[in-house]
Backbone as JSON Lines, residues from 0, in Angstrom:
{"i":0,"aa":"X","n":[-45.3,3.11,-10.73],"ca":[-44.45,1.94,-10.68],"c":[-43.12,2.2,-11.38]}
{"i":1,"aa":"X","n":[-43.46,2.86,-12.68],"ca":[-42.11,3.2,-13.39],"c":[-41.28,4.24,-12.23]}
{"i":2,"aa":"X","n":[-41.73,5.11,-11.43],"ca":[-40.86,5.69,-10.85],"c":[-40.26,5.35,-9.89]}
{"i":3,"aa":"X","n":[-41.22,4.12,-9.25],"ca":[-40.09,3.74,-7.95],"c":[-38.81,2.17,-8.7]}
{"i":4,"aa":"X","n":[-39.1,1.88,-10.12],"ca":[-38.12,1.78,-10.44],"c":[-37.18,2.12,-10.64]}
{"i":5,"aa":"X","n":[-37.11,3.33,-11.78],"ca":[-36.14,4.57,-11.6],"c":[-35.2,5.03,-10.0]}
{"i":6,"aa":"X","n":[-36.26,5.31,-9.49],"ca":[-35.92,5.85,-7.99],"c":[-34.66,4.33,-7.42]}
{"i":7,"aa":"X","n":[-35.11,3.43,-7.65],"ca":[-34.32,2.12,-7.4],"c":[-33.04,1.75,-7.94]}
{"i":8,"aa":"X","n":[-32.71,2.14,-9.43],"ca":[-32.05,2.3,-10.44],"c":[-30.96,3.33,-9.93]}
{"i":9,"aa":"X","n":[-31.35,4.52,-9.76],"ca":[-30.64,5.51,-9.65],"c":[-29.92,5.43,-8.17]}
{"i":10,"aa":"X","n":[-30.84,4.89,-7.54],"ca":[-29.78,4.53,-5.76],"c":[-28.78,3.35,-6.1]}
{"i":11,"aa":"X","n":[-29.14,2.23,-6.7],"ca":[-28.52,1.41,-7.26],"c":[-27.45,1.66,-7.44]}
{"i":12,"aa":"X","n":[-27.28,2.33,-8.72],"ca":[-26.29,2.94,-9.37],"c":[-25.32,3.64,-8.69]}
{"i":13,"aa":"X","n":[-26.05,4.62,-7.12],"ca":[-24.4,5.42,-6.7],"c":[-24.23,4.61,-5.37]}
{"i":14,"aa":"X","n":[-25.11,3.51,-4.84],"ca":[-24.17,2.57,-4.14],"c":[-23.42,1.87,-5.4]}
{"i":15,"aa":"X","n":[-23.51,1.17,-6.03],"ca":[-22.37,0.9,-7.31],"c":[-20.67,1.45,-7.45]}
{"i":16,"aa":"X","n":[-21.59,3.18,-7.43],"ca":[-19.97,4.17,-7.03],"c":[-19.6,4.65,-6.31]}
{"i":17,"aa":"X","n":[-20.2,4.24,-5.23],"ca":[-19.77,4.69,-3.96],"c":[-18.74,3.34,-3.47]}
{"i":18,"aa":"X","n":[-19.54,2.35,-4.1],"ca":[-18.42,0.93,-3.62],"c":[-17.33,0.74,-4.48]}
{"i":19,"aa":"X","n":[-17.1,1.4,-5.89],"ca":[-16.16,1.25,-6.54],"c":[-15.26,2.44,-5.74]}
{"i":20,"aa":"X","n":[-15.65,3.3,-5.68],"ca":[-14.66,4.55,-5.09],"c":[-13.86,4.15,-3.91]}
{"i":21,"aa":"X","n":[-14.54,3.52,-2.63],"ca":[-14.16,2.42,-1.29],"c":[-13.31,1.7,-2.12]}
{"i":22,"aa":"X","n":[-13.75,0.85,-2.85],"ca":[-12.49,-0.07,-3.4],"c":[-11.21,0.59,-3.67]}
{"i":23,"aa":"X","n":[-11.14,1.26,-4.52],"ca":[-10.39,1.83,-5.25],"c":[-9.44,2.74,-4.13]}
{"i":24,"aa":"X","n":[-10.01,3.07,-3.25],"ca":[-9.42,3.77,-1.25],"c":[-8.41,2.69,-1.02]}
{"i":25,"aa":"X","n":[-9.63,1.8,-0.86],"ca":[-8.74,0.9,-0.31],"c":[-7.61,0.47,-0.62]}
{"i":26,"aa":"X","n":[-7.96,-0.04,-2.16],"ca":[-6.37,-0.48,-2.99],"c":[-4.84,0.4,-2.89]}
{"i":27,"aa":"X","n":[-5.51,1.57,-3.01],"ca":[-4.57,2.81,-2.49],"c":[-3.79,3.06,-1.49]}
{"i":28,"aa":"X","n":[-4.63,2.43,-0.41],"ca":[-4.21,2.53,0.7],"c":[-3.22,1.61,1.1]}
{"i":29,"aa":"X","n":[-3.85,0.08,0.61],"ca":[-3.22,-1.04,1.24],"c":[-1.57,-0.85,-0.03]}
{"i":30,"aa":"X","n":[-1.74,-0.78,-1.41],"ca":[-0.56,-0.42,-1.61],"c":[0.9,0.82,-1.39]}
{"i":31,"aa":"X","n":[0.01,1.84,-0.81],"ca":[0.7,2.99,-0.34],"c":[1.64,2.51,1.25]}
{"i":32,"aa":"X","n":[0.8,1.75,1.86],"ca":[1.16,0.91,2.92],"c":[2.55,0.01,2.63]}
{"i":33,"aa":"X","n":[2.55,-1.04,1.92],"ca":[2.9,-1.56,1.6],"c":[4.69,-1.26,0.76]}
{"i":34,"aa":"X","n":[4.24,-0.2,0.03],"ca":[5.23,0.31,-0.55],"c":[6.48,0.98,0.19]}
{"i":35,"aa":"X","n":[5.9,1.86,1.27],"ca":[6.27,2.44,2.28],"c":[6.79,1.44,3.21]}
{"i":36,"aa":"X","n":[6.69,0.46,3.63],"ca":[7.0,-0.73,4.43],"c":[8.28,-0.87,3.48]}
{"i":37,"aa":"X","n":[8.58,-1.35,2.26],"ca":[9.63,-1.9,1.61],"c":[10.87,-1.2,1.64]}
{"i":38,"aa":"X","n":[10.15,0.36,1.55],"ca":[11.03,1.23,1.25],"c":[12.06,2.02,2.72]}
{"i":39,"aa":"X","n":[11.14,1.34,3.38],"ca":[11.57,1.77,5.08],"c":[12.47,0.4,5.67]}
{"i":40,"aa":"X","n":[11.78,-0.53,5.21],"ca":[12.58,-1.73,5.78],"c":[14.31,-2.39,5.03]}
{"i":41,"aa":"X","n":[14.38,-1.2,3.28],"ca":[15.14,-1.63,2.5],"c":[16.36,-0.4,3.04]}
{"i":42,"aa":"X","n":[16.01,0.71,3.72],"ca":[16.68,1.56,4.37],"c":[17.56,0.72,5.57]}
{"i":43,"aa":"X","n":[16.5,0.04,6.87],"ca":[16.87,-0.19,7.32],"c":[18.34,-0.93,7.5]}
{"i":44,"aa":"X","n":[17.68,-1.98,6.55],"ca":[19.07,-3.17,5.95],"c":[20.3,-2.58,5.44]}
{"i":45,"aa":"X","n":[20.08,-1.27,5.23],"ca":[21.36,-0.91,4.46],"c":[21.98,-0.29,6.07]}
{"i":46,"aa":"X","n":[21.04,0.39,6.66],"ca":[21.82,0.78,7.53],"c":[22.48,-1.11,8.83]}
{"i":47,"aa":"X","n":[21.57,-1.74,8.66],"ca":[22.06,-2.87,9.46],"c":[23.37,-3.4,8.85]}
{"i":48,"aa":"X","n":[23.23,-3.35,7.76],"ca":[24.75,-3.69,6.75],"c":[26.13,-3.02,6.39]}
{"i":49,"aa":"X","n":[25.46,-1.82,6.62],"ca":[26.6,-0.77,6.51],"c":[26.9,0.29,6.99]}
{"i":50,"aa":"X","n":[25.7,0.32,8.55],"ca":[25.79,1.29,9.18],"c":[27.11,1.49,10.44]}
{"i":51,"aa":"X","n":[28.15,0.2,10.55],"ca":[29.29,0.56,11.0],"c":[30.69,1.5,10.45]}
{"i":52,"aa":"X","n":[30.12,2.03,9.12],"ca":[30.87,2.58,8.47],"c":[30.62,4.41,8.99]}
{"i":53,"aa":"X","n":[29.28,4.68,9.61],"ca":[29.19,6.09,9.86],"c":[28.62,6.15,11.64]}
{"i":54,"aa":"X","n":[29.1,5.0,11.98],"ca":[28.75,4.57,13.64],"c":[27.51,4.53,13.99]}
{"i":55,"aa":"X","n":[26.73,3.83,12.82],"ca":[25.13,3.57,13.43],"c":[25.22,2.47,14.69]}
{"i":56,"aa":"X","n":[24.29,2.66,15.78],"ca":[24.04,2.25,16.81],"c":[25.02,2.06,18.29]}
{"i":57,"aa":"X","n":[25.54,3.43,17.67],"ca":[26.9,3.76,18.98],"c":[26.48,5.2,19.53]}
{"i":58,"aa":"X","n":[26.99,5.18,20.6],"ca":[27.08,6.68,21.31],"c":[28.35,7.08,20.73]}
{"i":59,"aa":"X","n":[29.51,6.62,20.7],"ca":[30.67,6.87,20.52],"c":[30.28,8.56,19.55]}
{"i":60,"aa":"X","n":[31.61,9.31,19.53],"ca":[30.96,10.5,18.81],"c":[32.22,9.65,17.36]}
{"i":61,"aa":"X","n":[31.8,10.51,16.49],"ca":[32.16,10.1,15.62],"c":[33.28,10.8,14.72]}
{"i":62,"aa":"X","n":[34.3,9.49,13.86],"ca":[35.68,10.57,13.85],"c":[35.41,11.01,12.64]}
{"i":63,"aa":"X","n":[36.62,11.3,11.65],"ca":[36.1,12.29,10.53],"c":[36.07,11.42,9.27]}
{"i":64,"aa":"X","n":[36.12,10.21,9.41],"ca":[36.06,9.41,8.4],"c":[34.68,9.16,8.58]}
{"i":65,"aa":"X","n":[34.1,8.76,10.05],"ca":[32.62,8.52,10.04],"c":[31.38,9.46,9.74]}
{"i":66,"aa":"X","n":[31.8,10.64,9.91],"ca":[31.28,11.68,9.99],"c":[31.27,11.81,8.08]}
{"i":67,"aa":"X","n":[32.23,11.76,7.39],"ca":[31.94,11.8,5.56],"c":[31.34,10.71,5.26]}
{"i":68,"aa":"X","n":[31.39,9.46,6.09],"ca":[30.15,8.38,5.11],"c":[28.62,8.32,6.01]}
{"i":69,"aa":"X","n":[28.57,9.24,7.34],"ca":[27.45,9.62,7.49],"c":[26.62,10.73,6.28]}
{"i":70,"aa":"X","n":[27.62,11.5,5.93],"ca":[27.25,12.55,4.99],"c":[26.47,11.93,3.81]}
{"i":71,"aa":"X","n":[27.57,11.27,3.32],"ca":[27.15,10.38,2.4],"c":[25.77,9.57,2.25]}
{"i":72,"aa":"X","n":[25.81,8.62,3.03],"ca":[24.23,7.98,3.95],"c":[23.24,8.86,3.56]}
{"i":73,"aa":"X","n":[23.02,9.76,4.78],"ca":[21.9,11.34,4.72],"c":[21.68,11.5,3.25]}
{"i":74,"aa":"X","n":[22.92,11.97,2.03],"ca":[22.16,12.05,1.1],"c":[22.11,11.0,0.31]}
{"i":75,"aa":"X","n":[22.52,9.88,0.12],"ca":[22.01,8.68,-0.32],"c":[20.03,8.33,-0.05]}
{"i":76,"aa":"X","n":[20.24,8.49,1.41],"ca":[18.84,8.12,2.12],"c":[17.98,9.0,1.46]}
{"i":77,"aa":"X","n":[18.61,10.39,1.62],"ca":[17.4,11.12,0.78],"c":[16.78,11.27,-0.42]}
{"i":78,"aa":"X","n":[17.98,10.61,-1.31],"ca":[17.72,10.28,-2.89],"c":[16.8,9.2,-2.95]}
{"i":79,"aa":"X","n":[17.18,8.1,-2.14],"ca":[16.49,6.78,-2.33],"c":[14.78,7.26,-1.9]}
{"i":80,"aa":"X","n":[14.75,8.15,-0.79],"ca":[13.35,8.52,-0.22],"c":[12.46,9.19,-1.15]}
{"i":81,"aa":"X","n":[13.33,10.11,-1.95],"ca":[12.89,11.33,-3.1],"c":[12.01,9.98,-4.14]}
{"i":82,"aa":"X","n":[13.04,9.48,-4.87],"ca":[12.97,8.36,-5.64],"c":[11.61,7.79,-5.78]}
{"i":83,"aa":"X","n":[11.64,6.93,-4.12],"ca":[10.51,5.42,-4.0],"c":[9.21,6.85,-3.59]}
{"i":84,"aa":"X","n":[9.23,7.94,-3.2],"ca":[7.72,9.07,-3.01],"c":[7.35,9.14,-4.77]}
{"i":85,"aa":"X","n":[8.5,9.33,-5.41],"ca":[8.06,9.96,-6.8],"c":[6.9,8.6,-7.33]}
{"i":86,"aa":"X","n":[7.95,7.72,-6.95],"ca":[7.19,6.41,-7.84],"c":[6.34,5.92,-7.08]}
{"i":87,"aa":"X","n":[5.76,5.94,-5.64],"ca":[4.83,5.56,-5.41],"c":[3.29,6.52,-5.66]}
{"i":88,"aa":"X","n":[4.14,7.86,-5.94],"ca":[3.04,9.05,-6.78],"c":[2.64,8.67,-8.28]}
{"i":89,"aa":"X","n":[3.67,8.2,-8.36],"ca":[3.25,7.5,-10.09],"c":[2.22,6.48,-10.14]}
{"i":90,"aa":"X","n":[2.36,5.49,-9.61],"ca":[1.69,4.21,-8.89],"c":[0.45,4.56,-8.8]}
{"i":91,"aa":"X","n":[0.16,5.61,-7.45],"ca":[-1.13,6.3,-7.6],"c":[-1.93,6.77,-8.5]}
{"i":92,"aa":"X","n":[-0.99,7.63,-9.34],"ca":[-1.86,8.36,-10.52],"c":[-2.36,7.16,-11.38]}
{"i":93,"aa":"X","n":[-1.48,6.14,-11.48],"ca":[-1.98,5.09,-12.82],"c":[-2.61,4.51,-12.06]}
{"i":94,"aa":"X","n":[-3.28,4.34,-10.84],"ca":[-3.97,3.3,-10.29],"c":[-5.57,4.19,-10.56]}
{"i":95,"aa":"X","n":[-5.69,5.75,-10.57],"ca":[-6.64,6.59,-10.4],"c":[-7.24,6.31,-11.91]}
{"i":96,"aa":"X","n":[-6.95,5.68,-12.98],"ca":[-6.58,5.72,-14.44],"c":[-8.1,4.77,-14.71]}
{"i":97,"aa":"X","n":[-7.95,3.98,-13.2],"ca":[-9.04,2.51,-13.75],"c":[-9.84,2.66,-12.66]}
{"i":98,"aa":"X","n":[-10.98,1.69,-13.55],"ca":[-12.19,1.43,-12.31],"c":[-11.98,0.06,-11.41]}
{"i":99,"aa":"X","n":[-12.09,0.42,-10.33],"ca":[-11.96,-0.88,-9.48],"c":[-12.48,-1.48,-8.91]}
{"i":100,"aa":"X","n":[-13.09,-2.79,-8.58],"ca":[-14.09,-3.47,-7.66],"c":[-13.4,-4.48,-6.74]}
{"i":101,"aa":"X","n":[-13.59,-4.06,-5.34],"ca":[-13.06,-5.34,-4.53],"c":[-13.5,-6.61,-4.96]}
{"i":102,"aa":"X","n":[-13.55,-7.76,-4.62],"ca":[-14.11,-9.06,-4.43],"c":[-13.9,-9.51,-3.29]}
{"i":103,"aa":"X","n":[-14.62,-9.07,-2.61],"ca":[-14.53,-9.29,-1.05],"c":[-14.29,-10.73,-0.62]}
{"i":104,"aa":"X","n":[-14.07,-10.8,0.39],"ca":[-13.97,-12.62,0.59],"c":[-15.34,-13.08,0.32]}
{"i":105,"aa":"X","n":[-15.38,-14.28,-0.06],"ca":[-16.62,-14.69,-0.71],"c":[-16.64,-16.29,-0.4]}
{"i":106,"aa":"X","n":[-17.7,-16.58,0.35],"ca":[-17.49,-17.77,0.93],"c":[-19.11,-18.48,0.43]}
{"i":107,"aa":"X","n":[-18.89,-19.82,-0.64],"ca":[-19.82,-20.66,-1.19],"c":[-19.93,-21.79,-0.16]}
{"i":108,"aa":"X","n":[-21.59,-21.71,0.44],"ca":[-21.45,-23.28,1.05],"c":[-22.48,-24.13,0.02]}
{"i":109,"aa":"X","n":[-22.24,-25.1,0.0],"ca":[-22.68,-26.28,-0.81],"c":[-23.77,-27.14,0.18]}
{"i":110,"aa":"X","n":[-24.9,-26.95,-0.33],"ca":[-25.74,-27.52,0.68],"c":[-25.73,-28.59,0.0]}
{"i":111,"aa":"X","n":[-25.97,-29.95,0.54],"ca":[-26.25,-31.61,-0.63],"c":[-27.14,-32.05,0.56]}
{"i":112,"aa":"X","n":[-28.29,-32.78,-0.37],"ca":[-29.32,-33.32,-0.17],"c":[-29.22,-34.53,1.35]}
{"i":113,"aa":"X","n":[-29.83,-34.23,2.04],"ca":[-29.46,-35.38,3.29],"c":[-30.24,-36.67,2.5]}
{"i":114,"aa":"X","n":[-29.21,-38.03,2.95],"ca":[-30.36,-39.6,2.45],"c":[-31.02,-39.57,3.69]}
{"i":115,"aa":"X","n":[-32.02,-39.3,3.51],"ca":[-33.46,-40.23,4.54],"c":[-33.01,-41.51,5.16]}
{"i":116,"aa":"X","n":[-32.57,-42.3,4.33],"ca":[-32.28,-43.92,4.75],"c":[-31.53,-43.94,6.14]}
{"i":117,"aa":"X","n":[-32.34,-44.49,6.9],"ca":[-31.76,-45.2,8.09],"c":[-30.48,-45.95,8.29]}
């Protein structure tokens, strides 16, 4: 009897960490997601805002004024990209730091007593 407690205990235990580890995926994931969304959509805006300065969304070829604040852009974009990777690597590592448990959606129904009375 003591052993198929044990035996119970011990499965217990690595579904336990097997569901903290899933959690902890997940969180990773959905913020890696997330981060990446901001950092793509905060690009965008700059180019929607200021991308007539290096002829974003033209065929036109471009003259030599557009052509130095395209330059510019490219490595702007790439600093800002370098930047939001470093810190969403940071993010990660301190997120790896803790233990985590989802709380899945969790839905209480309230059963109450039916009255008999007619």
């Amino acid at each position: 009897m003591e052993d198929l407690h044990k035996i119970y205990q011990q499965a217990r235990k690595a579904n336990e960490e097997k569901y903290a580890l899933g959690s902890k995926r997940r969180l990773m994931k959905n913020i890696e997601k997330k981060f990446k969304t901001a950092m793509i959509g905060s690009l965008v805006r700059c180019e929607q805002f200021l991308g007539q300065l290096w002829g974003f969304g033209t065929d036109e070829p471009l003259n030599a004024e557009q052509e130095r604040y395209y330059e510019i852009w490219q490595n702007l974009r790439t600093e800002i990209l370098n930047h939001c990777n470093s810190q969403l690597r940071a993010a990660m590592d301190e997120i790896m730091q803790y233990d985590i448990k989802w709380n899945q959606y969790k839905v209480d129904f309230i059963v109450k007593p039916r009255d008999n009375r007619s």
